[in-house]
C-alpha positions, 0 to 999 in steps of 0.5 A: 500500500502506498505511504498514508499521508495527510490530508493537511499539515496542522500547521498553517504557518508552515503552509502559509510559508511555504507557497509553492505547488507542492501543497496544491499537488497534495491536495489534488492527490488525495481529491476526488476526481471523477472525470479520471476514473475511466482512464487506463493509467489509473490506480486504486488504493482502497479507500481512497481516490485515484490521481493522475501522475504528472509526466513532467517537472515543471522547474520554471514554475518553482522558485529559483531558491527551490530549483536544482542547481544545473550540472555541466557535463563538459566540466566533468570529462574536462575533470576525468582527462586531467586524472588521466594525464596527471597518471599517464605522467606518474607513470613515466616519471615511474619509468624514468627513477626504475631506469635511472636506477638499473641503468644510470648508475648511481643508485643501487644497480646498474650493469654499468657499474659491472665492469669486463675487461678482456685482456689479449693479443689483437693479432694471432698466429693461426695455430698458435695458442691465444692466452685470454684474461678476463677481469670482472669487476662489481661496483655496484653498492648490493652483490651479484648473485648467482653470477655465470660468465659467458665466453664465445669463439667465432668459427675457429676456435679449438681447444689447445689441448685437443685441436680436434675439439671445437671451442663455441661457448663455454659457461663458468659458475662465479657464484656471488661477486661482493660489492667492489670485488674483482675476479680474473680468469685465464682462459687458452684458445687456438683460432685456425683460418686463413691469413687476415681473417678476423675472430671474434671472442664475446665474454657476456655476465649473467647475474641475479640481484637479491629479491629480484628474479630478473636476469641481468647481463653485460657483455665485451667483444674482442676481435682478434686478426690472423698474422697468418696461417699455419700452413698455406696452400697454392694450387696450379692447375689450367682455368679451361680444358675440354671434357676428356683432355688430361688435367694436371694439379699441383698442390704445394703445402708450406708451414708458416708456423714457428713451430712444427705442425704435426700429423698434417693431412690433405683431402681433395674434394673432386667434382662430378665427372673428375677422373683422378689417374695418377698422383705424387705421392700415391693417396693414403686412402682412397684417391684423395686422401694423403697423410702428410705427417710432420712440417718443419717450420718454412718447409713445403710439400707439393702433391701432383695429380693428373685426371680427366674431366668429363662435361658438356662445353661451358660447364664449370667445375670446382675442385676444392682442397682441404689442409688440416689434421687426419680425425684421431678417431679414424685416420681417412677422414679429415679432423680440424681443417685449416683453410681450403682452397677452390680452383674452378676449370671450365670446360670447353668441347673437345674436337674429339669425344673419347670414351674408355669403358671397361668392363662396361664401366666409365667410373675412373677406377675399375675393381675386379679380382685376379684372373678376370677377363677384362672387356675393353671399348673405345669410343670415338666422335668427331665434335668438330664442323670440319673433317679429322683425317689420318686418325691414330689410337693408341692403348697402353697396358701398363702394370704389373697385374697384366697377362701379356699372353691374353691380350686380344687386339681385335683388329688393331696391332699389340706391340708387346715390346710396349704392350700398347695396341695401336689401330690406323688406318691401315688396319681400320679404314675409318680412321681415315677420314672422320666427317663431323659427327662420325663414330669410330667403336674399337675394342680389345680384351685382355686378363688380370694375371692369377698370382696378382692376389698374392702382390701388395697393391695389385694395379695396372693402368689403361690409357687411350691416346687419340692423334690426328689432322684437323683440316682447319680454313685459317691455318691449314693442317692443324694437329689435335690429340686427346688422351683418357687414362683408367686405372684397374686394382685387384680387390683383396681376398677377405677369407674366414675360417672356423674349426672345432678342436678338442685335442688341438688348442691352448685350452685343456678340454675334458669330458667323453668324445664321442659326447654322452647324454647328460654329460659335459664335453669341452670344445675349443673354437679356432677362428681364422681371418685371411687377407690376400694382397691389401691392407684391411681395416675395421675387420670384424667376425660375427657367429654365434653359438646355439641355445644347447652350448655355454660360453666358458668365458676363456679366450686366447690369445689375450690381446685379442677383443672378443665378445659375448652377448648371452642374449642371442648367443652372438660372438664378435671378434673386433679384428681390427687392421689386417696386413696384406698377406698376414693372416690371424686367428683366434680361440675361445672355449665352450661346453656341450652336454646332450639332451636325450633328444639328441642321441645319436645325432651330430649337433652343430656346436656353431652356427654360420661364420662371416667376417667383413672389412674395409679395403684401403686399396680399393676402397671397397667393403669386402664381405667372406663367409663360411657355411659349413656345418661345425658340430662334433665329429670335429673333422679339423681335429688332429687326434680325432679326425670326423670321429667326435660323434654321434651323441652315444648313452 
């Protein structure tokens, strides 16, 4: 119900003092008014009468000391902006004193008041060992916590205890640093590179200051010039040959160190198409790789190398060379390198395409194995736009390996004085004359000798020699040749044999032969590895033993790394390098007792044997193996001779 108001305040001076329009709006609230009762908007409150609610005030009527006092609302936004300029400027003021204090130095910490000092030679002999000395000093008014020291190298830089590892980035553990402290640290860095190069050394501090999390640093950089490099490198070779022409190297090491530079190696990476026949001195590995050993201090080292280059006319090839140290963990890869050297020939078309194949093979390096029978082809095209006449081929066998009763000219000439065929046109009327465009194919065969297995080394090469008279407009006759070398290397023999012993062997072995149901019988294992005329490496034998045998454990001789793996019962003899015609063998011990199962049986006491190893000569993996059952009628056996067997009761 709606508040019960008056009818009529009882006291009149009140009334009569206040003459406004709000008495006579109370007395016409609570009137009667008839002429409102059918209207929609009106509402009923029991007993009394219902009035017309006014939509709107009417100010002006009222007296001025009675109006409400108007409220600008421009002078309130104009109020607010100021709020918001007046933070906006505190906040900045905020900003300013925080940087003032961690930045401006004054305060209580400020990164520059974290002093680095890198003390070092501003120039460096490549090679040479760099000592670095870094201070550290805090001059801040609180400590530095948790304070690590950052150092980093630019590419080059080694480890003067091991020039194999490479320094990149080194963190030490300062601890705290006292107000007003100072710390020195010595540090060693060898840079490599070439002659002028510049490195850098970056020494950054990573700190913490109490009650904060953050994360401070400050870092120095030092750069520090190559004087020069330890070793130099020149290379001559002809900026242009045509595709096919002989290409020679001449690559010249010098030490520019004051002092020895020890186990130095040279790789030659060739490009596509490069044909390597010959070099002074011969490869270590492969046919790029040369260990050059120790340089005196002003010495120098030169490696010839003669090849081919194959290629379309105005292709350009690149030959890069690399002079560091051999990798200590495998001597036919490089380690740290020194410097490089590129050397980029363009190749133009020659007047005369030669193609030797071999064996169907255009690689540079033809393996097979002694005794082969060996396929040969020549193949000749005239590039040029003009006629080639009076054409000459001549290919000499030059080797050792060579069978000079097998060689077959077919159609050309052997001169076995020279052991060189030689066709003309004499003999092959198509030599005659060579229009543009022609193909002339001959072909010879010949064979590797059976005893080149037993040589150190076995190789022999093959070189095409094409001559003959270019009809040229300007100068008459001119004389052109052309010349293509292949080499042929006999691949090593990796043999691998394996015996089952009782009375023969270091070991003592015991228990009944022929072997009893459940009884233990002792066995010695003879492992035998092979090698034909090259030197091996990485040489491993693998068997392994069945579930019904034990390994004992024994091995012999000692020096010898053998290994079990009861999971699987596998066998692996690390072998190591093999000699070239130096065979080595090796023993273990194992046990056998029968089950009822195998009466009268012949079990295998092991499995398949094989081995593999690396061939440095021909830079070939080679791969034996032996599959013959080994199991207890011991054939091998000097005392019992096929006689260890069947299983008896």
């Amino acid at each position: 119900m709606p508040p019960d108001y008056p009818l009529k305040k009882e006291n009149d001076e009140f009334n009569k003092d206040t003459p406004n329009r709000l008495g006579h709006l109370e007395e016409k609230l609570y009137a009667n008014n008839q002429s409102e009762a059918s209207s929609s908007t009106r509402t009923s409150f029991n007993s009394r009468n219902t009035i017309p609610l006014r939509r709107e005030w009417d100010e002006e009527s009222l007296p001025k000391e009675h109006r409400p006092e108007p409220v600008s609302t421009r002078n309130t936004f104009a109020f607010l902006k100021q709020i918001l300029i007046g933070s906006i400027i505190l906040f900045i003021v905020s900003v300013g004193i925080a940087a003032y204090v961690f930045l401006g130095g004054k305060n209580v910490v400020s990164t520059k008041n974290v002093i680095i000092n890198i003390n070092t030679s501003t120039t460096v002999s490549g090679g040479e060992n760099l000592p670095i000395e870094i201070g550290i000093n805090n001059q801040n008014n609180v400590p530095l916590i948790s304070a690590d020291l950052l150092l980093e190298y630019s590419n080059g830089g080694r480890n003067p205890e091991n020039l194999t590892e490479e320094l990149k980035r080194y963190r030490e553990d300062l601890g705290s640093i006292d107000v007003g402290e100072a710390i020195n640290k010595k540090y060693n860095v060898v840079f490599f590179g070439e002659e002028g190069e510049s490195k850098d050394i970056k020494v950054s501090i990573e700190y913490r200051v109490q009650g904060s999390n953050a994360i401070f640093s400050k870092s120095e950089t030092r750069t520090v010039k190559l004087s020069s490099a330890p070793v130099s490198v020149s290379v001559l070779s002809p900026s242009e040959v045509s595709a096919g022409e002989e290409i020679n190297f001449a690559v010249t090491v010098g030490a520019n160190s004051s002092e020895v530079v020890g186990s130095l190696a040279l790789l030659a990476d060739y490009p596509f198409g490069f044909q390597a026949t010959e070099s002074d001195p011969r490869p270590t590995y492969s046919n790029n790789f040369w260990n050059l050993g120790d340089l005196k201090p002003g010495s120098t080292r030169t490696i010839k190398i003669k090849g081919q280059l194959a290629g379309e006319q105005g292709e350009e090839r690149v030959v890069r060379f690399s002079i560091g140290t051999a990798d200590s963990k495998d001597q036919r890869k490089m380690g740290v390198v020194f410097l490089s050297k590129t050397q980029t020939i363009a190749i133009s078309k020659p007047p005369i395409e030669l193609n030797l194949a071999l064996g169907g093979s255009n690689d540079p390096e033809y393996i097979t194995d002694a005794g082969a029978s060996i396929r040969s082809d020549v193949i000749l095209r005239n590039n040029l736009d003009s006629k080639i006449t009076d054409v000459t081929v001549e290919v000499k066998l030059n080797g050792q390996i060579l069978d000079r009763n097998s060689v077959n000219a077919n159609l050309g000439f052997y001169r076995s004085i020279d052991n060189t065929i030689v066709w003309n046109q004499s003999a092959y009327k198509d030599l005659a004359v060579m229009e543009p465009g022609d193909e002339v194919d001959l072909s010879f065969s010949f064979n590797t000798l059976k005893s080149a297995s037993t040589l150190k080394s076995p190789s022999m090469t093959v070189q095409a020699i094409i001559t003959g008279n270019r009809l040229n407009a300007d100068s008459g006759v001119e004389k052109i040749s052309l010349l293509s070398t292949k080499t042929i290397k006999i691949a090593s023999q990796l043999g691998i044999s394996a015996r089952i012993l009782y009375s023969d062997g270091p070991f003592l072995n015991s228990g009944p032969v022929p072997p009893k149901v459940e009884q233990e019988t002792t066995y010695t294992v003879a492992l035998s590895v092979t090698n034909s005329s090259n030197d091996l490496s990485d040489v491993t034998v693998n068997t392994s033993l069945p579930i019904y045998t034990k390994w004992l454990g024994k091995t012999s001789p000692e020096g010898e790394n053998i290994q079990y793996n009861p999971v699987g019962g596998g066998i692996i003899w690390n072998v190591g390098e093999i000699k070239a015609g130096t065979p080595r063998e090796a023993y273990f011990q194992i046990s056998f007792v029968p089950s009822l199962a195998q009466l009268k049986q012949y079990p295998v006491l092991l499995n398949n044997v094989s081995a593999t190893g690396y061939d440095r000569f021909s830079a070939l993996n080679l791969n034996a193996s032996q599959y013959n059952l080994l199991d207890i009628s011991m054939p091998d056996d000097s005392l019992y001779q096929s006689r260890g067997g069947p299983v008896g009761q």
